[in-house]
C-alpha distance (Angstrom), angle and dihedral (degrees) to the residues before:
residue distance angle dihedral
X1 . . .
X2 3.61 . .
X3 3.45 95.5 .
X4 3.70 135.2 46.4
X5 3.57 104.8 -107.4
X6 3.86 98.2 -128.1
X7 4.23 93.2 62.3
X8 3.78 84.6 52.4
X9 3.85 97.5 77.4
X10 3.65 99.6 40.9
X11 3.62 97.7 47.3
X12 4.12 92.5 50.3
X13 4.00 84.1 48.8
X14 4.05 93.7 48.3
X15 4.00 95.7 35.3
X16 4.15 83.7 46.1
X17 3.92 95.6 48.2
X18 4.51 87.3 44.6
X19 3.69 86.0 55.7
X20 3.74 117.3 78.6
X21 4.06 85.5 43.0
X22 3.57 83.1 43.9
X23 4.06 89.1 51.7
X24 3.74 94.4 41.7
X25 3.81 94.2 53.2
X26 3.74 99.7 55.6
X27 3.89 92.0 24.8
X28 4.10 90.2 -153.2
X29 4.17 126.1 -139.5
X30 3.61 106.1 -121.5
X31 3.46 122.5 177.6
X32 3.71 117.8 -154.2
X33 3.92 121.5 -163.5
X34 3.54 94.4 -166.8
X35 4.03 149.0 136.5
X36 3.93 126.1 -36.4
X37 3.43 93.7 -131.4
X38 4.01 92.8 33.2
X39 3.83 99.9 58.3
X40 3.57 108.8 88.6
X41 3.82 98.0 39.7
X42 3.78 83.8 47.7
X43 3.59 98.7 49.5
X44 4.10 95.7 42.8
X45 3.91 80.2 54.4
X46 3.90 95.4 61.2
X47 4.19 87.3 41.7
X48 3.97 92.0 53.2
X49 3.95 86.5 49.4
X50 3.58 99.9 47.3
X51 3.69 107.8 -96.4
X52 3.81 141.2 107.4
X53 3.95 121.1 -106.5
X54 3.83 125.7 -152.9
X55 3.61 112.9 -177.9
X56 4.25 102.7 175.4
X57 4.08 118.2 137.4
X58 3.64 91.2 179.2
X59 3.91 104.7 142.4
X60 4.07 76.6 -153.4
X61 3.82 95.2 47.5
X62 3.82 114.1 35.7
X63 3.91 103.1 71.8
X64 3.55 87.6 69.3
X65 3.93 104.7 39.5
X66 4.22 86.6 53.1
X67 3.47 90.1 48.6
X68 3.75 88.1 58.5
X69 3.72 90.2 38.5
X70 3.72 126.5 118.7
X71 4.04 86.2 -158.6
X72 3.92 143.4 -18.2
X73 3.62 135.3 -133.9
X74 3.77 112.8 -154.5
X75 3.81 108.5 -164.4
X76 3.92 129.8 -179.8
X77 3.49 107.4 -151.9
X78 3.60 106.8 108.1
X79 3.64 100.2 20.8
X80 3.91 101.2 -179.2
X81 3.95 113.6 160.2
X82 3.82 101.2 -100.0
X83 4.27 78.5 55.5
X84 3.98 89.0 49.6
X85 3.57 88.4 47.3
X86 3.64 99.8 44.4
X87 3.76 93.5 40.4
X88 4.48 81.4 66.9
X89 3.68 100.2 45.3
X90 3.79 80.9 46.6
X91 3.77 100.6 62.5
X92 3.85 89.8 34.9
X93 3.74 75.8 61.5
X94 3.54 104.4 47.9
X95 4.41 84.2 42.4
X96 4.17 93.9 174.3
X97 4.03 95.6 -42.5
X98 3.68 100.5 86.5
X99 3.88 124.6 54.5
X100 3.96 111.8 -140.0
X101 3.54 140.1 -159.5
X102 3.30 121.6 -132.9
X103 3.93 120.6 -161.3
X104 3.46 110.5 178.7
X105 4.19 104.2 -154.3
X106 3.69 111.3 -155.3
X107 3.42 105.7 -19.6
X108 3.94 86.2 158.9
X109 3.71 92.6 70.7
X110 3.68 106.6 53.4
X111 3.93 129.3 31.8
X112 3.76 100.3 -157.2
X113 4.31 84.2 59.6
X114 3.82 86.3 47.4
X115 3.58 94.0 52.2
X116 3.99 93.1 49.3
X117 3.73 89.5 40.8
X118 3.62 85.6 59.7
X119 3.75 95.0 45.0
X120 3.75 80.6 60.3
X121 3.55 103.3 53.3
X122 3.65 80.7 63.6
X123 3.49 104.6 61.0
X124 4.60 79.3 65.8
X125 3.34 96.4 -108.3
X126 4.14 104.1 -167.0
X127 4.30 99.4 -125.2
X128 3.22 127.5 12.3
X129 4.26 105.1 -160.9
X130 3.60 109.7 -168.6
X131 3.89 142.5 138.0
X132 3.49 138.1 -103.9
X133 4.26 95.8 -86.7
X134 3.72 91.7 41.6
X135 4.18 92.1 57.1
X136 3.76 89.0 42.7
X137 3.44 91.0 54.1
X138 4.16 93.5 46.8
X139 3.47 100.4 38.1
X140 3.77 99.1 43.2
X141 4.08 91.1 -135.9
X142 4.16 127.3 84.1
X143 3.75 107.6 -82.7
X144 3.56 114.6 -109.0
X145 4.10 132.4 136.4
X146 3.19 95.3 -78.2
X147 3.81 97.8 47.0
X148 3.77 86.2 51.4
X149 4.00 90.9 53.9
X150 3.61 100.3 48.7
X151 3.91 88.5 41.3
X152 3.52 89.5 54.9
X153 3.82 88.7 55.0
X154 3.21 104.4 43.1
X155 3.72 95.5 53.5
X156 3.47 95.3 37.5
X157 3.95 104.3 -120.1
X158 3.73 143.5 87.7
X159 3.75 125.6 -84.9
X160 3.25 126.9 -145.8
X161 3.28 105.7 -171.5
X162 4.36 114.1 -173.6
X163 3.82 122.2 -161.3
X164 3.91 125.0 119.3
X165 3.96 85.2 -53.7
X166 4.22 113.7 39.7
X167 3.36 114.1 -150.6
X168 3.77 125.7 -167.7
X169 3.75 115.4 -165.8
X170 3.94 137.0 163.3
X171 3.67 96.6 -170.7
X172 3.88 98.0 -88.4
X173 4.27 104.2 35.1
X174 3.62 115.7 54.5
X175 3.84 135.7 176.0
X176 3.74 138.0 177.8
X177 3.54 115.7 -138.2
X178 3.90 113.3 -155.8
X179 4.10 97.4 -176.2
X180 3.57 124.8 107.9
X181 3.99 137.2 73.5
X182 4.10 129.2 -113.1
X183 3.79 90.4 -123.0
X184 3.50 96.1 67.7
X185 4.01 88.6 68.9
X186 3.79 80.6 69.9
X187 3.59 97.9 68.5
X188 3.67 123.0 78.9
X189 3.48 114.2 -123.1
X190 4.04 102.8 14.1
X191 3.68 82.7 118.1
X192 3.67 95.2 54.9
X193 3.64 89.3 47.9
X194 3.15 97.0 57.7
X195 3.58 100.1 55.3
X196 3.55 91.9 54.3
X197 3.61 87.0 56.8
X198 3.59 93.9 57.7
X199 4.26 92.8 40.8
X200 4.48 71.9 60.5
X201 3.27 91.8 46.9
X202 3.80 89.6 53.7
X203 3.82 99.9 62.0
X204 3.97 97.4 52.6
X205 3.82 98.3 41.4
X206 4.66 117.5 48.4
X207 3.95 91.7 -164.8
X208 3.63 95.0 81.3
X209 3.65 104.8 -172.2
X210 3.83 79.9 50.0
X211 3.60 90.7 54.5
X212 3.82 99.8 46.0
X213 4.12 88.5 46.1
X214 3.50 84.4 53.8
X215 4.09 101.7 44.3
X216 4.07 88.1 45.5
X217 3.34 89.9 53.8
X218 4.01 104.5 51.3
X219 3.42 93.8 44.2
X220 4.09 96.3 46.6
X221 3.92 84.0 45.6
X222 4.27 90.2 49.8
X223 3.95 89.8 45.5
X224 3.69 88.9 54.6
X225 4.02 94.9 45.3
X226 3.81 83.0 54.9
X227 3.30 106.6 47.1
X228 3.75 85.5 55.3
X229 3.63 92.3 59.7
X230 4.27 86.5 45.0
X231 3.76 144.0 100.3
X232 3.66 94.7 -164.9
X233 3.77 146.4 -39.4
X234 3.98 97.7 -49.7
X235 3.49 92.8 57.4
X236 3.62 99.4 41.7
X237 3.76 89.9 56.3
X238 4.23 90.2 61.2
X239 3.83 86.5 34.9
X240 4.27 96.9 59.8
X241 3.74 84.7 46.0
X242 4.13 94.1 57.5
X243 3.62 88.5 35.5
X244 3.75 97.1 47.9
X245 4.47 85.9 44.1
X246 3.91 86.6 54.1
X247 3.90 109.4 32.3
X248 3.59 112.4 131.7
X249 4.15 128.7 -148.2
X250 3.60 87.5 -120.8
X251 4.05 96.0 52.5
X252 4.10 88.4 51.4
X253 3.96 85.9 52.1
X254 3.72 94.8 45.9
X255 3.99 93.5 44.7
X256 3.90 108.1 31.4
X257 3.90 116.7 123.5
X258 3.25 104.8 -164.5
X259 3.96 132.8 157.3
X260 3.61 131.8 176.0
């Protein structure tokens, strides 16, 4: 391990609760190639925490709204052609300046978006957040911690991988992340959200396993504080946008759950 394992928690929880000022203050340009029905909820999401959204898959358009991107989301989930497309001229874009997310939507269910998912991971992108199906399906073994940490390394990336635990791993460093709520698998597009978040989370902070840890953990920590403030999945998707527009550092060090 490369670091001890007790200045692990306590650095995720102080690097999380820096963050959102962090966000605010330099108010970042991520773009976010993302779902149809995902985009607005997405984009509202990086507004309420401080960032700006782009949303464009314009084959004509994108080049130059990465170029004057902070960071870039690159997410599968409706993976038309002018997406596939724009998804290339994207990266060719970003060349090694931007760090991207890449969330690779349902890989499971169709091998052509496996294959081009994989053709992705190539091209280094710097987290890869993703669920239990979607690293089964990439890494060719049943997802589990360990499959996530020796993923991680062998690609050379961070996984974040979400379930009822998070875990955030970049082959060495690992922590378990125990915020969140069940109700915001209910809401289309919470995923995508989040990811964005993180691709924010990216610009302000270099260490990017430190920065993903971080990310995961604000925005599982602002989906709980909704939900508890909800009477179902409609109003926790306008209550994680107030909460994540009025989190304080002090709530994210009072309310973290995290565990190396």
């Amino acid at each position: 391990m490369s670091e001890v394992v007790s200045d692990v928690v306590p650095k995720v929880v102080e690097r999380a609760a820096a963050l959102l000022r962090q966000i605010r203050a330099r108010n970042p340009r991520v773009h976010c190639i993302t779902n149809t029905v995902a985009q607005a909820f997405t984009a509202n999401a990086l507004l309420a925490a401080g960032a700006t959204p782009s949303v464009t898959t314009s084959p004509e358009e994108i080049g130059g709204f990465v170029a004057g991107a902070d960071g870039l989301l690159v997410n599968l989930g409706t993976l038309d052609r002018e997406r596939r497309e724009a998804i290339g001229i994207a990266l060719d874009a970003a060349g090694s300046r931007l760090p991207w997310v890449l969330d690779p939507v349902f890989v499971e269910r169709s091998p052509p978006r496996l294959e081009f998912a994989r053709s992705l991971i190539a091209r280094s992108p710097a987290v890869i957040r993703l669920n239990a199906a979607e690293l089964t399906a990439l890494s060719g073994e049943k997802a589990s911690v360990e499959c996530a940490r020796s993923f991680a390394s062998r690609n050379g990336t961070i996984v974040a991988l979400t379930g009822e635990v998070d875990v955030v791993t970049d082959g060495s460093r690992l922590v378990n992340l125990h915020n969140g709520d069940a109700l915001m698998s209910k809401v289309t597009a919470m995923g995508c959200a989040g990811s964005a978040f993180v691709a924010s989370a990216l610009v302000v902070e270099r260490d990017r396993w430190l920065a993903t840890a971080a990310a995961m953990t604000v925005f599982g920590l602002a989906g709980e504080l909704a939900a508890e403030s909800s009477d179902g999945p409609g109003s926790l998707a306008f209550a994680i946008l107030d909460t994540l527009h009025g989190m304080t550092p002090d709530t994210v060090v009072e309310d973290a759950w995290v565990e190396a």
